[in-house]
C-alpha positions in Angstrom: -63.1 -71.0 -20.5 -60.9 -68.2 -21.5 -57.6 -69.7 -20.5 -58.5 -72.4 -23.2 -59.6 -70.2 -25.8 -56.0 -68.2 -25.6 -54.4 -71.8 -25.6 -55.9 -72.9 -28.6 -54.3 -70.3 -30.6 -50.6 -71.3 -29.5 -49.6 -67.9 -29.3 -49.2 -67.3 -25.4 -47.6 -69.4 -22.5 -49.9 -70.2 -19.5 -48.3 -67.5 -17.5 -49.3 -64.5 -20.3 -52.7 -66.1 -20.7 -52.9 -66.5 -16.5 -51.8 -62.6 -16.4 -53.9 -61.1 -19.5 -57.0 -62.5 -18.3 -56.6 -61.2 -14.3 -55.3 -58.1 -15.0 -57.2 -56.9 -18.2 -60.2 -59.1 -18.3 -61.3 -59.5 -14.8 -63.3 -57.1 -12.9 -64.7 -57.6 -8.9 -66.9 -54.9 -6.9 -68.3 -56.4 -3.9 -69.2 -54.4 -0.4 -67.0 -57.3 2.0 -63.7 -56.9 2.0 -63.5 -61.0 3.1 -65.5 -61.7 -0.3 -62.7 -59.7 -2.5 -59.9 -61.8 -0.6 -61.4 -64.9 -0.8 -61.9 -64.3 -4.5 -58.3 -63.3 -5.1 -57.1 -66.3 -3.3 -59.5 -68.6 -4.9 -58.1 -66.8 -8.5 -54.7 -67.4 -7.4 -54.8 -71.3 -6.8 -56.9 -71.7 -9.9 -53.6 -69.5 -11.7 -51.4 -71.9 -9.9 -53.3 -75.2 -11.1 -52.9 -74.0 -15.0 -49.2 -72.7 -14.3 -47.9 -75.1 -11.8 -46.4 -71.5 -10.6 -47.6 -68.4 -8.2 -47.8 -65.2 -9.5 -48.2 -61.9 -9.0 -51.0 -59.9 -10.3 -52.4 -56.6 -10.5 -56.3 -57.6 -9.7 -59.5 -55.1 -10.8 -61.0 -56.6 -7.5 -62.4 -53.3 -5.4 -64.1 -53.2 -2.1 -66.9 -50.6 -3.3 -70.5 -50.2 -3.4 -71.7 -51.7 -6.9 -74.9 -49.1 -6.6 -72.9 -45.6 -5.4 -70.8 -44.4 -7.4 -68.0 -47.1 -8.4 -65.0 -47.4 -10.1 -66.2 -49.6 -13.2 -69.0 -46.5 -13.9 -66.7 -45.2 -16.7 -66.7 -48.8 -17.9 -68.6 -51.0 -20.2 -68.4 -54.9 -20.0 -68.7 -57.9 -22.8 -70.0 -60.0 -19.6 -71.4 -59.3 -16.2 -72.2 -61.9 -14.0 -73.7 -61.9 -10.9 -75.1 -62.8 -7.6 -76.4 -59.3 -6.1 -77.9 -59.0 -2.4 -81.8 -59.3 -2.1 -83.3 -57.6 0.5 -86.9 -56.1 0.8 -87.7 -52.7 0.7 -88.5 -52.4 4.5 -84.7 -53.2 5.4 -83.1 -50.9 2.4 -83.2 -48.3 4.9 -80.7 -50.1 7.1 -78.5 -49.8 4.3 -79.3 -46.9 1.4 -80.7 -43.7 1.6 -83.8 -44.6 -0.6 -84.1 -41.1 -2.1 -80.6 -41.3 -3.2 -81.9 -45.1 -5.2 -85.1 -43.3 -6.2 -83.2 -40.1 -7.9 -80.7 -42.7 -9.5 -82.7 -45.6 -10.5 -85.6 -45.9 -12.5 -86.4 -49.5 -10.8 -86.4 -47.9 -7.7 -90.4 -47.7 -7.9 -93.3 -49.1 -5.4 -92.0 -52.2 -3.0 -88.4 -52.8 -4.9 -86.3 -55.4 -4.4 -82.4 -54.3 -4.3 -81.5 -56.6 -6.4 -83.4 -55.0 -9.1 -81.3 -52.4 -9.2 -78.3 -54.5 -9.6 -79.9 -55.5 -12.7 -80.6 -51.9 -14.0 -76.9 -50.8 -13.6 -75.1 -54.2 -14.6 -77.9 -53.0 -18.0 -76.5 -50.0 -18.2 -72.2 -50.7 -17.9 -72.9 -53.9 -20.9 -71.3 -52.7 -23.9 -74.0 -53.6 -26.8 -74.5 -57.1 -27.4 -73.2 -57.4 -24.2 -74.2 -60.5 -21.9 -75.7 -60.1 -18.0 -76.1 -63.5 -16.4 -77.2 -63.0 -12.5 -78.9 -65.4 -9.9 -81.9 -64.1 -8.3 -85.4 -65.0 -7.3 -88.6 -66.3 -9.2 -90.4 -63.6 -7.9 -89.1 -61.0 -10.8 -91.2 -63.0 -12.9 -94.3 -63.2 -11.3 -94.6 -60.5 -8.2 -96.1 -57.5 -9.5 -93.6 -55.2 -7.2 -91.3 -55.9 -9.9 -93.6 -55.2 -13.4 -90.9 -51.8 -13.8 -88.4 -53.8 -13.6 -89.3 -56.3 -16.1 -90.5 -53.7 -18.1 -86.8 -52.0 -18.2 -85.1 -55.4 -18.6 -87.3 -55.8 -21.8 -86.7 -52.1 -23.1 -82.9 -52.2 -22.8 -81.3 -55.7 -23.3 -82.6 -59.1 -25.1 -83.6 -61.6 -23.0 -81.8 -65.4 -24.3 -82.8 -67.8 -21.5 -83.9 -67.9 -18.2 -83.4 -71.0 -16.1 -85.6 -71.7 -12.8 -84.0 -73.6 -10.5 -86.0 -74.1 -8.0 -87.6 -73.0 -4.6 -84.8 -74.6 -2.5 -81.6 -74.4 -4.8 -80.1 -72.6 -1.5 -81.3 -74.4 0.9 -78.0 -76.1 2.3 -76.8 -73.1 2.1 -76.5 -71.4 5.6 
């Protein structure tokens, strides 16, 4: 989508566009190191389909912990989109010290869902009129273990759509 919107105006070649939007428009934190690879390879063939050549480019892709203390904190973002981890609160343990969630999240509240603090940071990077677009469950809309989090999504952004897909959109998926 980009790369046709800088091609419409004429002003840049396939290569500027390729690098502009990679190294100044493009930001990546996951946890896996495999999922930041796979990423830049999969963002290097699609660079190589528009430019018929291989290039290369500075990515903003970082093997961090979106909810510690990251590298895009000092950040804000026209876009953030999103597929973040869901996990009940019996296994955050495994993985977070919940007092440290608790002190720095207000969604960290009763039976959370980590994916609801996902949203509450991604809330808080968006510069104003910014746009968050993330895949997660129904149950945010219904399950009363998330009523703070709703409650914060409708204090501090607008909501424009929500689309259900489904109980088993993921079901192949394995």
């Amino acid at each position: 989508m980009l790369f046709e919107l800088y091609s419409k105006t004429g002003k840049y070649t396939p290569e500027s566009i390729c690098k502009y939007i990679i190294e100044d428009n493009l930001y990546g934190i996951d946890i896996d190191s495999e999922s930041i690879q796979m990423c830049k390879y999969l963002l290097t063939i699609k660079m190589f389909k528009k430019t018929g050549r291989l290039f290369s480019f500075k990515y903003n892709l970082f093997i961090r912990d979106f909810l510690k203390q990251s590298l895009v904190d000092d950040y804000s973002f026209n876009l953030i989109i999103g597929n973040p981890p869901y996990f009940e609160n019996r296994n955050i343990n495994k993985y977070y010290d919940k007092n440290f969630l608790k002190i720095n999240y207000t969604t960290a509240v009763g039976r959370f869902d980590i994916y609801s603090l996902f949203i509450e940071k991604s809330i808080l990077l968006l510069q104003e009129k910014g746009i968050l677009s993330f895949v997660v469950p129904g149950n945010l809309l219904s399950n009363n273990n998330f009523s703070g989090t709703r409650k914060y999504i409708l204090d501090n952004s607008n909501i424009s759509n929500i689309i259900n897909l489904g109980e088993d959109i993921f079901q192949s998926v394995a």
